[in-house]
N, CA, C and O of each residue as an XYZ file, in Angstrom:
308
protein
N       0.837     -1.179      0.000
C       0.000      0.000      0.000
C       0.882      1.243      0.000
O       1.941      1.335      0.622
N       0.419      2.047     -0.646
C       0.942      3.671     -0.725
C       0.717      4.466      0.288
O      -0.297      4.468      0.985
N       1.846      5.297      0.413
C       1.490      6.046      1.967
C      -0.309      7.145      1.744
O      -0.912      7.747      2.633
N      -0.631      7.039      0.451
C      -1.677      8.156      0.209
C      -2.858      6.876      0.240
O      -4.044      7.182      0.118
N      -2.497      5.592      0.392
C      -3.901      4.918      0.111
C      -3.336      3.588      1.441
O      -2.524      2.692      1.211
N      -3.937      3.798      2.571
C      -3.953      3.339      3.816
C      -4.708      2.106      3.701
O      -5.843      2.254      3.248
N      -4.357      0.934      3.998
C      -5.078     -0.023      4.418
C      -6.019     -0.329      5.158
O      -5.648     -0.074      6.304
N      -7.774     -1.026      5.172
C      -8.160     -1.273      6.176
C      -7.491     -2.290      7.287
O      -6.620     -3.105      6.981
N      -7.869     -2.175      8.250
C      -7.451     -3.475      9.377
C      -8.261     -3.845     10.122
O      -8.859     -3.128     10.925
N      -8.439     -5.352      9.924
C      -8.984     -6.171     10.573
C      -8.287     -6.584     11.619
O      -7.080     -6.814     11.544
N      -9.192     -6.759     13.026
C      -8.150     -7.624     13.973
C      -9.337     -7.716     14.454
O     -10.320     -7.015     14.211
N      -9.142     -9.236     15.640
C     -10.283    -10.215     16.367
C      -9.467     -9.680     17.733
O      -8.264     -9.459     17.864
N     -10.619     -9.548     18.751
C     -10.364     -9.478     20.337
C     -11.295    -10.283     21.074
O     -12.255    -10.648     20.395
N     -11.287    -10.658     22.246
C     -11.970    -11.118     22.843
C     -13.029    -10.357     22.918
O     -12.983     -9.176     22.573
N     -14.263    -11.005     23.439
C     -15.075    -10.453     23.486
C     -15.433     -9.412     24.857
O     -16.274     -8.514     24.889
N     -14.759     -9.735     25.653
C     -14.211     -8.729     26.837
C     -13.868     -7.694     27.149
O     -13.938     -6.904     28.091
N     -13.225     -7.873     25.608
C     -12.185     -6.453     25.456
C     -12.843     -4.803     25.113
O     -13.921     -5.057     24.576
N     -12.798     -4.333     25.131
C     -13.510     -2.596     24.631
C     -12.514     -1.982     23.732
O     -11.400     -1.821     24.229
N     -12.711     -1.546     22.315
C     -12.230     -1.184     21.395
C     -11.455     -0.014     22.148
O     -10.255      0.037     21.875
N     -11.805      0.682     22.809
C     -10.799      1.411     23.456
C     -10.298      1.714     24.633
O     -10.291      2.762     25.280
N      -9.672      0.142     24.921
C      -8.722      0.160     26.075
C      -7.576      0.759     26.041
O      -6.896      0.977     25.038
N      -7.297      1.088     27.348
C      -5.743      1.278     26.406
C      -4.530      0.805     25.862
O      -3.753      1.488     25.196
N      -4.334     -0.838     26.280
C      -3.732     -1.254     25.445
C      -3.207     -1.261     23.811
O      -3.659     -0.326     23.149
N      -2.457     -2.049     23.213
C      -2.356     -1.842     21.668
C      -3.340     -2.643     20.776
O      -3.793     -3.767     20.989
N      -3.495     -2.077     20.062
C      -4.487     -3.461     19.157
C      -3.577     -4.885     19.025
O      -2.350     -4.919     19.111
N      -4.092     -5.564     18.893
C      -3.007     -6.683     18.500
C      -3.430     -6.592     16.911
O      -4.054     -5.672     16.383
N      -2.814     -8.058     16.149
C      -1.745     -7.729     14.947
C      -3.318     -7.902     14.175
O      -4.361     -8.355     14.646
N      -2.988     -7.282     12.643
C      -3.965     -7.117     11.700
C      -3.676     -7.504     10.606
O      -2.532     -7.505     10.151
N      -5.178     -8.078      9.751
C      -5.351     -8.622      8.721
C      -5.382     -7.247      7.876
O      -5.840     -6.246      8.427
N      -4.914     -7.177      6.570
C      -5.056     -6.166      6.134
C      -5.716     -6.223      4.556
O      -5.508     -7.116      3.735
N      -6.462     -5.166      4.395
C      -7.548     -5.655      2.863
C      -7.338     -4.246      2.460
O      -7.108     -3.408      3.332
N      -7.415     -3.821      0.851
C      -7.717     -2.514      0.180
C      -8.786     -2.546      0.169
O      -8.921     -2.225     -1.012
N     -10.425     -2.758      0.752
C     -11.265     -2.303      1.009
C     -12.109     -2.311      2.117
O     -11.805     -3.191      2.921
N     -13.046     -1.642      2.423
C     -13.733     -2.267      3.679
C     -14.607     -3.628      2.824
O     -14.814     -4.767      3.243
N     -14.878     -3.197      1.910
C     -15.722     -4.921      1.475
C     -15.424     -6.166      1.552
O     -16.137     -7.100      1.921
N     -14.150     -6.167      1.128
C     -13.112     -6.791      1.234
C     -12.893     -8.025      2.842
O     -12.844     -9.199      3.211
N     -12.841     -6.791      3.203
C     -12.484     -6.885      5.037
C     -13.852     -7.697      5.760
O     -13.834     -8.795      6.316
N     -14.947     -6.843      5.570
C     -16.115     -7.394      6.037
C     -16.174     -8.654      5.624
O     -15.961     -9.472      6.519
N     -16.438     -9.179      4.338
C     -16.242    -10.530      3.625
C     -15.172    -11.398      4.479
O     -15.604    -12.362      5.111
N     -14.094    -11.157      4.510
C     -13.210    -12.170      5.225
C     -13.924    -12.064      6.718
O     -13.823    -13.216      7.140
N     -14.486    -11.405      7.574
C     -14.587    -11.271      8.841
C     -16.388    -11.712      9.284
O     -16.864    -11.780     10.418
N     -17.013    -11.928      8.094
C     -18.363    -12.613      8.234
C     -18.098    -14.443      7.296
O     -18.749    -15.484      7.217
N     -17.158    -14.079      6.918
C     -16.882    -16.350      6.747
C     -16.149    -16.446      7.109
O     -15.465    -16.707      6.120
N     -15.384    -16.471      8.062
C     -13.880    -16.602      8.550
C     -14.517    -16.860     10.294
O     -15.133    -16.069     11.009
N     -13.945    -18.683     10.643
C     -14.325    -18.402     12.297
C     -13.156    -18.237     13.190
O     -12.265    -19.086     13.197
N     -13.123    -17.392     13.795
C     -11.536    -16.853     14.312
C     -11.583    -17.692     15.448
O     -12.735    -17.963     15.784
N     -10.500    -18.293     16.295
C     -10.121    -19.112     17.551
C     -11.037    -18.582     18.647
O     -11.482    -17.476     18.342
N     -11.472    -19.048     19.873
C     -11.507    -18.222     20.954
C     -13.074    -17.576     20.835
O     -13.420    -16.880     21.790
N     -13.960    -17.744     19.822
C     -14.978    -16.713     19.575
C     -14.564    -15.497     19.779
O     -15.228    -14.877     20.609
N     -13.320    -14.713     19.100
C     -12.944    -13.383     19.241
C     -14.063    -12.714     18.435
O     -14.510    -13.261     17.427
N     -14.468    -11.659     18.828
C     -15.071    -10.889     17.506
C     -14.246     -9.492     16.522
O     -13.406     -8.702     16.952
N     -14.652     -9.540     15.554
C     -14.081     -8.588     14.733
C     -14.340     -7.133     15.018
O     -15.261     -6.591     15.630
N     -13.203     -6.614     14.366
C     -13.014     -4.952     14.469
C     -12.634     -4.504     13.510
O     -11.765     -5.146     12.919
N     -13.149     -3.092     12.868
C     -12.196     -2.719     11.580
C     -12.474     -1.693     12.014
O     -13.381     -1.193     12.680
N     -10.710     -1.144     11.122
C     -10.267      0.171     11.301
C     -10.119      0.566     10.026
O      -9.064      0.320      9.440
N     -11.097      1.202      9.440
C     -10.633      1.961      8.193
C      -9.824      2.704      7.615
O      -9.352      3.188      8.644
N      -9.070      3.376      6.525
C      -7.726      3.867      6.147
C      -8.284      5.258      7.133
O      -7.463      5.714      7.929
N      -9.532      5.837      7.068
C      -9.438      7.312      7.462
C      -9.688      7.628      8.924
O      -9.921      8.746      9.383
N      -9.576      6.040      9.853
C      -9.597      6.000     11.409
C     -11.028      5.608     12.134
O     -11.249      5.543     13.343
N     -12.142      5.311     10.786
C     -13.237      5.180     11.442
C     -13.161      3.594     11.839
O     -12.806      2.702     11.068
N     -13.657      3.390     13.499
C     -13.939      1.909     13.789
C     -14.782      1.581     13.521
O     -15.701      2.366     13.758
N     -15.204      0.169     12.809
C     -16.802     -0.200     13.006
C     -16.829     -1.433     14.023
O     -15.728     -1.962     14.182
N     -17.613     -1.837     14.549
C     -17.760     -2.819     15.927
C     -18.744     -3.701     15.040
O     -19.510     -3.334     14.150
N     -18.431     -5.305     15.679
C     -19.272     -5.969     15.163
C     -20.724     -6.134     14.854
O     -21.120     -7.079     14.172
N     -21.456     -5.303     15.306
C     -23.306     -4.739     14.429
C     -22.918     -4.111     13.486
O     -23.794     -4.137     12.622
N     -21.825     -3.393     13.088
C     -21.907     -2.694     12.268
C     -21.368     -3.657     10.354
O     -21.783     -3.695      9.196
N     -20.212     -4.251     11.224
C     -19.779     -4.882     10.393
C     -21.212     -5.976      9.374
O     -21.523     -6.186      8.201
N     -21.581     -6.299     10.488
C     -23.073     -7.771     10.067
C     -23.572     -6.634      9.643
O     -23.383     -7.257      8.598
N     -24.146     -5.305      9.291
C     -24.715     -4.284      8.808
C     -24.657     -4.420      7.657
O     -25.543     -4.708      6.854
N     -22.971     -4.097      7.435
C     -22.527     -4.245      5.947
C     -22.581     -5.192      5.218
O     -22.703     -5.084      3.998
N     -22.476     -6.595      6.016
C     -22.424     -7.873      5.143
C     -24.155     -7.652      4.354
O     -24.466     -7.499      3.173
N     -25.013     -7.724      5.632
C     -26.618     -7.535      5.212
C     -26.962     -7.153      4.041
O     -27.704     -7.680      3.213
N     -26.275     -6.043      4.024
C     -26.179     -4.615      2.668
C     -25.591     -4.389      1.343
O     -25.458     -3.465      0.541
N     -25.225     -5.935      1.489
C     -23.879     -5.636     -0.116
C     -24.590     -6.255     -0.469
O     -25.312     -7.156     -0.042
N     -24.290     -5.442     -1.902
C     -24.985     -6.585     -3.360
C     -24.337     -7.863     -4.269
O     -23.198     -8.265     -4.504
N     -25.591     -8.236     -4.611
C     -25.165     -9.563     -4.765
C     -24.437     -9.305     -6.210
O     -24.667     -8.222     -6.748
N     -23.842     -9.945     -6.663
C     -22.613    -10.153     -7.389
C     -23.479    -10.330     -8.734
O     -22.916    -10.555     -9.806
């Protein structure tokens, strides 16, 4: 990726966890889109029942309702 075109990031946390603790995120899957991202993170079963998080290139988080939002919402192919 180009420093002008930022990657989304995916990463799984426990379900415990609060997107903004203060700890670090741990490590991330990375996609050039949010569609992209959502897709891997609604068929993909991560260890642990972690749930998903994305961080978009321009800093917005979405939390998992939001994410199942988007899957809901995309068109079919």
């Amino acid at each position: 990726m180009t420093p002008d075109h930022e990657p989304v990031r995916l990463q799984y946390w426990p379900p415990s966890h609060a997107v903004d603790a203060p700890d670090g995120w741990p490590d991330s899957y990375e996609f050039g889109t949010v569609e992209d991202a959502v897709a891997f993170a609604m068929t993909q079963s991560p260890a642990n029942r972690e749930l998903a998080w994305l961080r978009t290139a321009d800093g917005q988080i979405l939390k998992p309702p939001q994410i199942r939002r988007l899957w809901e919402l995309r068109q079919p192919d």
